[in-house]
C-alpha positions in Angstrom: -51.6 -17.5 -14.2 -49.5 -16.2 -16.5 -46.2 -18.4 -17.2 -44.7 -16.0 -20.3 -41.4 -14.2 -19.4 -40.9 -11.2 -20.4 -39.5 -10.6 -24.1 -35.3 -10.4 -23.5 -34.1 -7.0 -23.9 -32.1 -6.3 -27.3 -29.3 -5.2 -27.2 -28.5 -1.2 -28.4 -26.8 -0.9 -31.4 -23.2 0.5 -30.8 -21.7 3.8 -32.2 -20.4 3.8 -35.8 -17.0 3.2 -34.2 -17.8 0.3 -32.6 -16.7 1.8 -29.3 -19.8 0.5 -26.7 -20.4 3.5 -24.0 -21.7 3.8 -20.6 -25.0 4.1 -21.7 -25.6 1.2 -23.9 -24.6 -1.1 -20.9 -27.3 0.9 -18.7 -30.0 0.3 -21.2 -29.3 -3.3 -21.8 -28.9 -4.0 -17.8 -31.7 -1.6 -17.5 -30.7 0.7 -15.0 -29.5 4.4 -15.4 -26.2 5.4 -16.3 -25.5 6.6 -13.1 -26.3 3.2 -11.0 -23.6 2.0 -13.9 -21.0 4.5 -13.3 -21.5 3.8 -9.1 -21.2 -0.1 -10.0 -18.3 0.2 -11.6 -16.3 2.8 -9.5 -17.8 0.4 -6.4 -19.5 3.2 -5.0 -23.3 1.9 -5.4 -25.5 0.8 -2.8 -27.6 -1.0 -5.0 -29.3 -4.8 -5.0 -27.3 -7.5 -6.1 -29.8 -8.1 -9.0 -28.8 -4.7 -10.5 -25.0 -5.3 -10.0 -25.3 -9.3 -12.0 -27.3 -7.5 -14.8 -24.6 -4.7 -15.4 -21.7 -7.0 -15.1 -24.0 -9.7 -17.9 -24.0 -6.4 -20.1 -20.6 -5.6 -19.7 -20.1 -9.3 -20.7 -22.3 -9.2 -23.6 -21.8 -5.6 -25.2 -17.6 -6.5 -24.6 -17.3 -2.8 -22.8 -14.4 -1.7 -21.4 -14.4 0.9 -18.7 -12.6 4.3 -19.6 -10.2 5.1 -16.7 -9.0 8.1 -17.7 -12.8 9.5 -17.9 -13.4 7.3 -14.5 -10.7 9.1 -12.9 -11.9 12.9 -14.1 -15.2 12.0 -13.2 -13.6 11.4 -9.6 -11.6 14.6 -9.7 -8.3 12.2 -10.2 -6.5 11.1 -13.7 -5.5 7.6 -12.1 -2.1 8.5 -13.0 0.8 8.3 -10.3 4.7 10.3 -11.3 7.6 8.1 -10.4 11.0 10.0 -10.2 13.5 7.5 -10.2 17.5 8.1 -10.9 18.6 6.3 -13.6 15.8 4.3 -15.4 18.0 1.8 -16.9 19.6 0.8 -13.9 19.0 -2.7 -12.7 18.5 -1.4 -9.2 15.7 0.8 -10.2 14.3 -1.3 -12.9 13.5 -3.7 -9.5 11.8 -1.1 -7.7 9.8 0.0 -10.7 8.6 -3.3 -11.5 7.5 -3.5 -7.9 5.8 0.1 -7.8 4.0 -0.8 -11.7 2.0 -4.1 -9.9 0.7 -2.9 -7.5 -0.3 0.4 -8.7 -2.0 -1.3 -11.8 -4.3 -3.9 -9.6 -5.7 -0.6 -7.7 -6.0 0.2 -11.4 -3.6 3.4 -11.7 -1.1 4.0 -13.9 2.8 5.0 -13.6 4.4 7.8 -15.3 8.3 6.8 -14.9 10.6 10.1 -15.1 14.3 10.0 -14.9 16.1 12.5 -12.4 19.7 11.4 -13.7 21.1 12.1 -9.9 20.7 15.7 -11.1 18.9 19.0 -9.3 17.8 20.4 -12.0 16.7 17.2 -14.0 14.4 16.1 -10.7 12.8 19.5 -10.4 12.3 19.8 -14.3 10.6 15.8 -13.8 8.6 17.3 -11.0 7.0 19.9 -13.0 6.4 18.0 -15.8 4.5 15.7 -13.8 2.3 18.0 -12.1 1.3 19.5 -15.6 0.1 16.0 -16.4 -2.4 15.9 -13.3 -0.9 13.4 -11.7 -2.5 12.7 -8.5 0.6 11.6 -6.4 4.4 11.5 -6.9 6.7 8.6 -5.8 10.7 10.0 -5.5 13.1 7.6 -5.3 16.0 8.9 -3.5 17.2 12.2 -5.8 18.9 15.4 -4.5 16.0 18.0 -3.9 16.1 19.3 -0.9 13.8 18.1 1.8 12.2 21.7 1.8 11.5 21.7 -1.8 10.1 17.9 -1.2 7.5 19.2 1.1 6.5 22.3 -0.3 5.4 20.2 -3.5 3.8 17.8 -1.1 1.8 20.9 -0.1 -0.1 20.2 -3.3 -0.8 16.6 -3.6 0.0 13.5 -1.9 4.2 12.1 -1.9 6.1 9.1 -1.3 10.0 9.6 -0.9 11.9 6.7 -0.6 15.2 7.2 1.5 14.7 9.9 3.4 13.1 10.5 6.8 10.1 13.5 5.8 7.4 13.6 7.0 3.9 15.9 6.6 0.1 16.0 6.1 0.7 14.6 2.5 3.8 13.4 2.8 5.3 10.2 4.0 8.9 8.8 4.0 10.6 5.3 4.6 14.2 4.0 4.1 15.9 0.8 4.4 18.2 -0.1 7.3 21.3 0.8 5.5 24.0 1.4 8.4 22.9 -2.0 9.8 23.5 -3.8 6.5 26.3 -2.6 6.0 27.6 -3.0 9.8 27.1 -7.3 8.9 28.9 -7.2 5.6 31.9 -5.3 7.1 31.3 -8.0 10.7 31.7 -10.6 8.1 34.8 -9.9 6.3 35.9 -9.2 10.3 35.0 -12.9 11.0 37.0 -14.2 7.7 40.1 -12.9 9.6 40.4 -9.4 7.9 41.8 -6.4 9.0 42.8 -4.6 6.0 39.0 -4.1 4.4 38.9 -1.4 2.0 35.2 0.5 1.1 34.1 1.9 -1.9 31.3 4.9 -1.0 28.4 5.7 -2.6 27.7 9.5 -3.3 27.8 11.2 0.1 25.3 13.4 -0.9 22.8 10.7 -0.1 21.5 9.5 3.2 21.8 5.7 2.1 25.2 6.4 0.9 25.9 8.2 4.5 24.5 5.3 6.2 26.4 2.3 4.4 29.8 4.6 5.4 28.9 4.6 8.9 28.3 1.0 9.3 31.6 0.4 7.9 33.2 2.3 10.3 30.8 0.9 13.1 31.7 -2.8 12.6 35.7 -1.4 12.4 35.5 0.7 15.9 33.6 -2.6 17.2 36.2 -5.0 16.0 38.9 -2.1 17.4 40.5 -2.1 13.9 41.3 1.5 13.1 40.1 3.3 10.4 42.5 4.3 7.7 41.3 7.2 4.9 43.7 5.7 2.3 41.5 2.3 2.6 38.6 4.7 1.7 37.3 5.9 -1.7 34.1 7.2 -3.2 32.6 6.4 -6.5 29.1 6.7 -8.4 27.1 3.4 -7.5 27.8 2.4 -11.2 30.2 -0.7 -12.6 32.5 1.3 -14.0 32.7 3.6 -11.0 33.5 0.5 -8.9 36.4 -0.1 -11.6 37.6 3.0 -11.0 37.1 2.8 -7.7 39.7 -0.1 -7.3 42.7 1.4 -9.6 42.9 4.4 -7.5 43.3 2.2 -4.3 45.7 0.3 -5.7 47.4 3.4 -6.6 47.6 4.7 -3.7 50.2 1.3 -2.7 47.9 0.9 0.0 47.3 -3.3 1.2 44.1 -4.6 1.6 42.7 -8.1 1.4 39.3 -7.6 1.8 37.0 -4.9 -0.2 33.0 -4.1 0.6 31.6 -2.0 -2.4 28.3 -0.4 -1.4 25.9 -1.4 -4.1 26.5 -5.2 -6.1 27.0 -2.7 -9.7 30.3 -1.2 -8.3 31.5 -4.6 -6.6 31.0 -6.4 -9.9 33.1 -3.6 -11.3 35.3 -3.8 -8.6 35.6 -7.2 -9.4 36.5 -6.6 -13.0 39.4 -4.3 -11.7 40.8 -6.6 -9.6 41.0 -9.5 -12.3 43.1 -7.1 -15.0 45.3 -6.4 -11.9 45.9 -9.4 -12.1 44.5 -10.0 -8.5 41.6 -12.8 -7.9 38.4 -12.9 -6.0 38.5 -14.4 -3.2 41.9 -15.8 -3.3 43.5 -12.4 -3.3 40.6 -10.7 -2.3 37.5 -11.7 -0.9 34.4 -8.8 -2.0 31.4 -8.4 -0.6 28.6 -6.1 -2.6 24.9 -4.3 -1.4 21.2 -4.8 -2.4 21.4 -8.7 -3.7 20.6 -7.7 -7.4 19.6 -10.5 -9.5 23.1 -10.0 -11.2 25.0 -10.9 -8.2 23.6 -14.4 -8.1 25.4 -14.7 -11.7 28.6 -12.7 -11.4 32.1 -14.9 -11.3 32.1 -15.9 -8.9 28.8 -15.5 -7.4 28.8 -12.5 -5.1 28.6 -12.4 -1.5 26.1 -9.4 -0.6 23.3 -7.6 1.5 20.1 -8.7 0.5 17.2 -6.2 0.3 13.9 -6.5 -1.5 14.3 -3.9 -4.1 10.9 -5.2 -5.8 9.3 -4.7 -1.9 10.5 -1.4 -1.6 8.6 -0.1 -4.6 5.7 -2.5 -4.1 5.6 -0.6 -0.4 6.1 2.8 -2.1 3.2 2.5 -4.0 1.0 0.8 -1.4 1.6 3.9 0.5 0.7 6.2 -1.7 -2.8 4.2 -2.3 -3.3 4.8 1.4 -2.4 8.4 1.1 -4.9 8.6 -1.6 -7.7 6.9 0.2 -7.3 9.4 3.1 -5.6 7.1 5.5 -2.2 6.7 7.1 0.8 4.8 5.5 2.5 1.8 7.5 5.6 0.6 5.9 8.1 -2.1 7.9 10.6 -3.2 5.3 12.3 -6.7 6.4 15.8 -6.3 8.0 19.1 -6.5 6.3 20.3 -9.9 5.3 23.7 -11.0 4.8 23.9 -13.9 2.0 27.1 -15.3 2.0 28.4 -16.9 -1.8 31.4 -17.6 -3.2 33.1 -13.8 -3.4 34.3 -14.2 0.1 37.1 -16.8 2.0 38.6 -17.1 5.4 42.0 -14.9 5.3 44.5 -17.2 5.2 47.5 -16.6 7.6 
C-alpha cells in the first residue's frame, strides 16, 4: 500500500506586474480556466472539491476578480446610471447612500449623474450614461417626459422613482405623498389651527402635486376654506423656504400655523420667521416633509413626515437587480409617518 501523497502543487509564478490572473488560480486549483470563471460568476455545476480548491488558490495566490472583464464576459459592465437632481442635496445624498449598498453587495457599481431639475441636463445625463454601457438607469424624479422615459427604457432596463410608468423594462414606484401630507396638515388642524399657510414644491412634479392636494384634503375635511393668499410655491431648497415666508408675510396675510413640503424649506422657513422677528412654535408652530437627519437637529427640533429616504434608494436598486435577473419588481414602501417634535404647540386662544 502505498501511504505517499502526492507532491503539493507549486504555485505559478505571477506576471512581471505582479497582477495574478484567471489562469494561474486554475492551474494551482487544477482545474481549467473555464470551471474558474463558472465558480466565480456562480454559474458552475461542479463538485464541491473543485469549488474549496479554487477558493484555497484564490486565498493563496491573493487574486482578485476583475468585474469589469466579469461583466463583458457576461455581456454586462456591472455598472448601473443614477440620475438624481441635485447631488449635494441632503435628501438625495440619503437615497444614494441607500441605492450605493445594495447595488455593491450584488457587486455592481453606481455612476451618480446630476440632472440639476433641468430637461436638458437629465437628457444630456441620459446619454452620457448609455455611452458608458450602463446596464440599467435609476431616475430619481427629474422632468423628462414619461414618453421620453419609456422610449429609453426600450433599450435597457429603468427604475423611476416618483412616477407611476410602467413597461416591459420599465418599472415605477412613489411614496404616499398626498397622505403624508394630509396628517401634517390634520395635525396642525388638531393644535387648534385654522390659518395654516403651505409652501409648494415645484408643481411640475407629481410629489410636489400630491403634497398640495393633501393640504387641501385635510382643509376641505376640517371644512376650513382654502385661501390662495395662504399659498406659495418655492424650490424644495432652504433658501427657497426663506423666501418663501417673506413673500407671505408680504402679502399682510395672518397665519399661525405653516407646513413647508420638504424639512430644507421649513428649516428656511424657520430662519425667515426668526429675523421677522416671529418664533417657532410660540408664534408659529411648522411642520416640514421627509424626516431628514437635519430636522432632528434644527432649533427647535422639527416636527415632520417621516419617510425612509435611505429605503427608497435601497428599493430602487433592488428593483433594478430584479429587472436584471429577468424577474418582476415588488416594491411596498412603509406608510407615511407623522413625528411630532418640538416645532409645533396647541394654538393658544
Amino acid at each position: 500500500m502505498n501511504d505517499k501523497l502526492p507532491p503539493a502543487k507549486k504555485a505559478p509564478s505571477t506576471r512581471p506586474d505582479g497582477v495574478v490572473t484567471l489562469e494561474q488560480v486554475a492551474e494551482l486549483a487544477g482545474v481549467s480556466p473555464s470551471t474558474v470563471s463558472r465558480i466565480l460568476n456562480g454559474t458552475a455545476a461542479v463538485s464541491q472539491a473543485k469549488k474549496d480548491a479554487v477558493q484555497a488558490a484564490i486565498r493563496e495566490l491573493g487574486f482578485r476578480p476583475n468585474p469589469v472583464a466579469r461583466g463583458l464576459a457576461g455581456g454586462r459592465t456591472l455598472s448601473i446610471g443614477v440620475v438624481t437632481q441635485i447631488i449635494s442635496s441632503p435628501f438625495y445624498g440619503e437615497a444614494l447612500l441607500g441605492i450605493e449598498r445594495e447595488l455593491e453587495r450584488a457587486g455592481y457599481v453606481p455612476l451618480f449623474v446630476s440632472g440639476n431639475w433641468h430637461e436638458d441636463d437629465e437628457r444630456k445625463a441620459i446619454e452620457t450614461l448609455l455611452s458608458r454601457r450602463v446596464d440599467g438607469v435609476i431616475v430619481l424624479a427629474g422632468r423628462l417626459s414619461d414618453a421620453e422615459l419609456s422610449r429609453v427604457a426600450d433599450s435597457l432596463p429603468m427604475v423611476v422613482v416618483g412616477r407611476q410608468l410602467s413597461g416591459p423594462q420599465l418599472y415605477s414606484f412613489s411614496f404616499d405623498n398626498r397622505a403624508g401630507a394630509r396628517a401634517a396638515t390634520q395635525h396642525l388642524i388638531d393644535q387648534g389651527h385654522r390659518r395654516i399657510a403651505f409652501i409648494a414644491g415645484d408643481l411640475l412634479h407629481d410629489d410636489a402635486v400630491e403634497r398640495q392636494n393633501g393640504y387641501l384634503d385635510a382643509l376641505a375635511a376640517a371644512g376650513i376654506a382654502a385661501d390662495p393668499s395662504l399659498v406659495v410655491q418655492s424650490d424644495y431648497t432652504e433658501a427657497g423656504g426663506m423666501l418663501a415666508v417673506s413673500r407671505l408675510l408680504e402679502r399682510d396675510t395672518h397665519f399661525t400655523a405653516l407646513f413647508a413640503s420638504n424639512d430644507q424649506m421649513a428649516i428656511g422657513a424657520c430662519l425667515g420667521l426668526h429675523r421677522r422677528n416671529l418664533r417657532v412654535p410660540d408664534d408659529v408652530s411648522l411642520v416640514g416633509f421627509d424626516d431628514l437627519i437635519m430636522a432632528r437637529y434644527a432649533m427647535p427640533p422639527l416636527t415632520t413626515v417621516r419617510q425612509s429616504v435611505y429605503e427608497i434608494g435601497a428599493e430602487a436598486a433592488t428593483a433594478m437587480l430584479a429587472l436584471l435577473g429577468g424577474g418582476k419588481p415588488h416594491v411596498e414602501l412603509p406608510p407615511p409617518e407623522l413625528v411630532v417634535r418640538e416645532s409645533t404647540r396647541r394654538m393658544q386662544r
